[in-house]
N, C-alpha and C positions, 0 to 999 in steps of 0.2 A: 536388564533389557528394558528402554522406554518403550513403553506403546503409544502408540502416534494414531492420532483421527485426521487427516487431510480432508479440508474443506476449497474445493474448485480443483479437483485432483488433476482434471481434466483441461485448463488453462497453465498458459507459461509455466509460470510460477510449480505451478502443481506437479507438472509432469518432470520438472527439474528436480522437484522435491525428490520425486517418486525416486529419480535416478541418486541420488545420494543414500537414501534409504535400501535399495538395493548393495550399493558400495560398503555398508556397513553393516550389516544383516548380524554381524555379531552384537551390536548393543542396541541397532533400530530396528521397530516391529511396528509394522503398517497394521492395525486393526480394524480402520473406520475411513469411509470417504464421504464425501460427495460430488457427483456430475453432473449436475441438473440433469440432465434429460438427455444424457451421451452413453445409452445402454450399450452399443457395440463397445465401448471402452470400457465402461465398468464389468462386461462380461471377461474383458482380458484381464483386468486387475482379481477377479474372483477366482479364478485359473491360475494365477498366480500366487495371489496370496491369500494367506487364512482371514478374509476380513469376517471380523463379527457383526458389524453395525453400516449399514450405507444408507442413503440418500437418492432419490431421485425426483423431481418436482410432481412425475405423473404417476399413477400406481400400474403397476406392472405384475400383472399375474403370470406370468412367464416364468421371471423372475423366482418369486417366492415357490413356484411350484421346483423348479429348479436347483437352488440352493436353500433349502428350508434349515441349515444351523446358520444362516445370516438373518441378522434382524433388518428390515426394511421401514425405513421413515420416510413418508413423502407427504405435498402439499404446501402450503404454507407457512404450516407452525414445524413441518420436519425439522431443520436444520435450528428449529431451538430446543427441540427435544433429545435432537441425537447425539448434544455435547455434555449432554447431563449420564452419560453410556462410562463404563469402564475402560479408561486410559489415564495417559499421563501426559501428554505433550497436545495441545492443537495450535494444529499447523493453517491461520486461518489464513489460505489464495483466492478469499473471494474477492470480486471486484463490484464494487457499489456499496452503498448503503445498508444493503442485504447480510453484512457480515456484522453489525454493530450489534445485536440483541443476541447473538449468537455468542459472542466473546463474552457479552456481560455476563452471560448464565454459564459460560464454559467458567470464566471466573467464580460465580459464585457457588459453581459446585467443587472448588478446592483445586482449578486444573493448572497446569500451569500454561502460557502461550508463546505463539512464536507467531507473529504479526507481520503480514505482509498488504492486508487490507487497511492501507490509509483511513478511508472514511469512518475506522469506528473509533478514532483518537480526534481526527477535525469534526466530527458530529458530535460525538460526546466523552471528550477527553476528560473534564469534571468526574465525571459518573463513574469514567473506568476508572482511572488510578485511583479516588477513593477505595471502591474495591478492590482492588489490587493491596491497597495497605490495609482493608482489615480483613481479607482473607490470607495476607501475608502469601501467595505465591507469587511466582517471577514472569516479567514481559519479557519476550527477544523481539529486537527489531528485526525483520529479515529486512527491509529496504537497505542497498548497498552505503546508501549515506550513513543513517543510521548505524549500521551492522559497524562502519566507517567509524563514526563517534566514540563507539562502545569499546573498542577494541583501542582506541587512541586516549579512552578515559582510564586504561587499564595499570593498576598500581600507584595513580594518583590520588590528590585530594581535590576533591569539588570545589574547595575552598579557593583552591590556586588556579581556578578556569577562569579568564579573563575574557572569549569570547571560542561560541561554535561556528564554524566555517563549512555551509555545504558546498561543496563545488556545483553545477549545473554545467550540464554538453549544451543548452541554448536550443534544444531540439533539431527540427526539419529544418526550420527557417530562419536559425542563427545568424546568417549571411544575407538578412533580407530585412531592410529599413519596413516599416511600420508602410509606408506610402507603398509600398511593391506588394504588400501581403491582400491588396484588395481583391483579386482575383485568380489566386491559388487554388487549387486542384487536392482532392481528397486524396489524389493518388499523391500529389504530391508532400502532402500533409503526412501519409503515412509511412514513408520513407526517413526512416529515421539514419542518423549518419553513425551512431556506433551499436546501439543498443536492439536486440530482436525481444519484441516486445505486443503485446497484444494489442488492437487498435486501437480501444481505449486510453489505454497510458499513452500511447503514442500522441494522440492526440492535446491529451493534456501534458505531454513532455513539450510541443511546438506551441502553445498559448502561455506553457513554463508556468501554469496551472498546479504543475504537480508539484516545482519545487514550494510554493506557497503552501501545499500540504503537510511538503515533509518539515517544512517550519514550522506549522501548527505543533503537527508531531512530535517534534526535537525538544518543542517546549516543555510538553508532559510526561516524554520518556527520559528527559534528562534534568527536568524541575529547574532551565535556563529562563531566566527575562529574555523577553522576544530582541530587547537592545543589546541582548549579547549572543544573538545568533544572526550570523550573517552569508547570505549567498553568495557566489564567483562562478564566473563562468570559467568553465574549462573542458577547452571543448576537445580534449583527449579522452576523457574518461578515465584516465589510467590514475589518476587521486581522487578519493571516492567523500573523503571529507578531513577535517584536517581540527586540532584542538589547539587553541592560543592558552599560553600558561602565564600568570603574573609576572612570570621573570624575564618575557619576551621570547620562550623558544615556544617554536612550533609543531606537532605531532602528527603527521600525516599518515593513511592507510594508503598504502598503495597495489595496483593488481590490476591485471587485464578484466577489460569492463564481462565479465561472465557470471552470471546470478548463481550459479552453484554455491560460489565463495559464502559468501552472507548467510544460505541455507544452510550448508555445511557448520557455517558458526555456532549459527542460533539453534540446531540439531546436537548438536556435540560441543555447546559452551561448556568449559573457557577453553578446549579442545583445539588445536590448529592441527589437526588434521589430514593427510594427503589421501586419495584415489584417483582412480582413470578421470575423474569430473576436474581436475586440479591443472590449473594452467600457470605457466610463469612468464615474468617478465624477462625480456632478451635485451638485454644491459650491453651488447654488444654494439647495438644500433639504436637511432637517434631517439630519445622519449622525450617528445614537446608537452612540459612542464609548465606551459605560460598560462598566466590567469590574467583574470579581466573585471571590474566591477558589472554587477549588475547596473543597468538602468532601465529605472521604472518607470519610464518614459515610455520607455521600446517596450517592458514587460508590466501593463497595470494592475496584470493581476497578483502579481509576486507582495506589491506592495498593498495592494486586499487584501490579499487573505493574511500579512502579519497586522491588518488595522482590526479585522474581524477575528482574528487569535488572540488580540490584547483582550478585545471586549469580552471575551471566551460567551458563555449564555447561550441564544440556540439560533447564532446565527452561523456559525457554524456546519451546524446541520444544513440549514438553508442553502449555504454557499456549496454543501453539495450534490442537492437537489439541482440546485440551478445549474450549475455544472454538468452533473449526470445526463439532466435531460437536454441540456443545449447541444453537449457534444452528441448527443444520439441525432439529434435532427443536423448536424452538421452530416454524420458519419454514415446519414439518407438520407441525403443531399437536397435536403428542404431549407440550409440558411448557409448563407456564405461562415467563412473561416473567422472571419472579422466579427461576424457578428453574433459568434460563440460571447465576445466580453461583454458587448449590449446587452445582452438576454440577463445576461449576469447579474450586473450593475444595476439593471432596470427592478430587476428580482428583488434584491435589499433595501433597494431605494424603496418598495411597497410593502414589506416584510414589518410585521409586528415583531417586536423586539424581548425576550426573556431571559431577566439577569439569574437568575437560579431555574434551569429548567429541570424537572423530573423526565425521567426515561418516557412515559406520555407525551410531553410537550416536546421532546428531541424527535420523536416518531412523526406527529403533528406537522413539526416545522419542517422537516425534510420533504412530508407528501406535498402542504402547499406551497414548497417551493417548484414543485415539479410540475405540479396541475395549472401554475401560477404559469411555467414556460409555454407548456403546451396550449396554453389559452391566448397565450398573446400570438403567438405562432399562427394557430388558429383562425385568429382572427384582424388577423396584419391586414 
C-alpha cells in the first residue's frame, strides 16, 4: 500500500488525483492533504478518508475539536512541515511558487514525488535534482508532456535521444496573429479549446508561458540540452510529446487530452493501468495528427524562458514571480493580455542576476520579482 499526501487536493489537478486514488484503493492510500482554506471540502475528504496529517492556511478550532486523531498544520510554514509527516508518495498540485520549499524538504526527508507544480523545477531546478541524487529517491512528472517523454523514454538508452519534442495546443488564441491579441477579453482568454484547466494554467497556456516551463522542466527531469528539446504545435492534444532517436525514428505517447492518464502513471509507475478514469482513442474516426513549428515571433515567451533555462541561476525563479503576478493582474482585470510579456521582460531587464543561487537567494529572487510587478503596476 503507497500512502500518498496530496498537496492542492482541492484544484484540477488535486481532485482528479483524488479520483484515481479512489479507483485503486487496493495499493493507494490518501493519508495527507492540503486545501488552503476550502474546509467545506476537506470536511468531505475527512468523511471519507482516514487522513492523518492536513493543512489549511487558517487555524480552525472546529476542526481539531472535531477530528482530534488528524494532525493539523496551518499558516505559513504548514505546508513545509507537513511533508516531513509519515508517507511515501507526494503528490505536489500546488500552483505557484508556493510548492518549491515544500518539495525540497518532502525530498530531503527521503520521500519520493510526483510533480505537477512547474515552478519548483523553473525556480529551482539546480537545487532539486541535486537532492534528488543524493537522497537517491524518484521524481514523476504528472504534466501530460512529461508523463509523455517518460513513457516514450521507456526501454531505451539516453544515449540514443537525439532530440525531445513537446507538442503545445497554442492555447485560447492559437488562431490569432499577435496584432489581434491587443484587445482580448479575460473571458476570452480563459476559454481554452481542448484542455479544463484552472485559470492560471489557462492563462499561461494562451501567452504559451507554460510551454517555456515545461521546457525548463524537461531539462532537469530528463538531464537534455535546451538544443535538443524542442516545441510543436498541435493543436489536437491527442500527442502529448514525442522522443526522436539517433536512428531517425520517432516515439510518440498518444491519448485523449484527459489529466487522469499522467496521474494514473506517475501513481502506479511503470504500471499502465485501466479504471472508470480511462479514456480511449476512437481510431474509427478522423485523429488530425498535424504539427506546426513554433514561432517565436508570435510566442516570445517560449523563446525566454529556454534563454533564461540555459542561464539556469535565479532567474528562473524571477521569471516566475514575474509571471505569477502579471497573470494575477491580468486575471483582475488591472493590465491588458498583451501586457502580461511587458511586465515580464521589463522584470529581468531590472533583475540582479545569480549564477549559483542557495534555496535563500531562489526565495529572495521570486518575491522581488513579484513586488517588482506590483510596483510598476502601481505606479503606471
Amino acid at each position: 500500500m503507497k500512502k500518498i499526501l496530496l498537496l492542492g487536493c482541492s484544484g484540477s489537478i488535486g481532485k482528479q488525483t483524488i479520483d484515481i486514488i479512489k479507483e485503486h484503493k487496493d495499493s493507494l492510500q490518501l493519508v495527507g492533504v492540503s486545501v488552503y482554506n476550502n474546509v467545506d471540502y476537506l470536511k468531505e475528504l475527512l468523511a471519507e478518508f482516514d487522513i492523518k496529517f492536513a493543512y489549511l492556511k487558517n487555524y480552525n478550532e472546529e476542526l481539531n475539536n472535531l477530528y482530534p486523531n488528524t494532525k493539523f498544520f496551518y499558516g505559513d510554514n504548514g505546508l513545509e512541515e507537513i511533508v516531513k509527516e509519515d508517507y511515501d508518495l507526494l503528490v505536489n498540485a500546488l500552483v505557484g511558487f508556493v510548492g518549491f520549499v515544500p518539495t525540497l524538504n518532502a525530498i530531503n526527508a527521503n520521500k519520493d514525488i510526483a510533480l505537477a507544480n512547474k515552478e519548483t523545477l523553473v525556480a529551482g531546478g539546480q537545487i532539486i535534482m541535486k537532492a534528488i541524487k543524493e537522497k537517491g529517491v524518484k521524481l514523476f512528472p504528472i504534466d501530460s508532456e512529461h508523463s509523455a517523454i517518460l513513457q516514450c523514454l521507456q526501454g531505451h538508452n539516453k544515449k540514443d535521444v537525439k532530440k525531445l519534442i513537446i507538442t503545445a495546443s497554442g492555447g485560447s488564441f492559437r488562431d490569432k496573429r499577435r496584432d489581434e491579441l491587443e484587445n482580448v477579453t479575460l473571458e476570452d482568454a480563459l476559454h481554452h479549446p481542448n484542455w479544463s484547466m484552472g485559470s492560471k494554467i489557462t492563462i499561461d497556456s494562451a501567452t504559451m508561458m507554460n510551454k517555456g516551463f515545461e521546457i525548463i522542466e524537461a531539462h532537469y527531469l530528463f538531464d537534455i540540452p535546451f538544443d535538443k528539446i524542442e516545441p510543436v504545435l498541435h493543436y489536437s492534444s491527442i500527442v502529448h510529446s514525442m522522443v526522436e532517436y539517433e536512428d531517425g525514428s520517432v516515439i510518440a505517447q498518444m491519448s485523449n487530452p484527459d489529466m487522469h492518464l499522467p496521474i494514473r502513471y506517475a501513481l502506479l509507475f511503470p504500471n499502465n493501468l485501466k479504471d472508470e478514469n480511462s479514456q480511449y482513442l476512437d481510431f474509427s474516426k478522423m485523429l488530425n495528427l498535424d504539427f506546426r513549428p513554433v514561432d517565436y515571433g508570435r510566442y516570445p515567451l517560449v523563446k525566454l524562458a529556454k534563454e533564461v533555462g540555459s542561464l539556469e541561476g535565479s532567474f528562473g525563479a524571477i521569471l516566475i514571480g514575474a509571471n505569477d503576478e502579471a497573470v494575477s493582474l491580468f486575471l483582475n482585470r488591472h493590465i491588458k493580455f498583451m501586457e502580461i510579456e511587458e511586465y515580464i521582460f521589463d522584470t529581468l531587464k531590472h533583475a540582479h542576476f545569480i549564477q549559483n543561487p542557495n534555496v535563500k537567494d531562489i526565495i529572495e529572487a521570486n518575491r522581488w520579482a513579484k513586488d517588482y510587478v506590483k510596483n510598476r503596476w502601481a505606479n503606471k
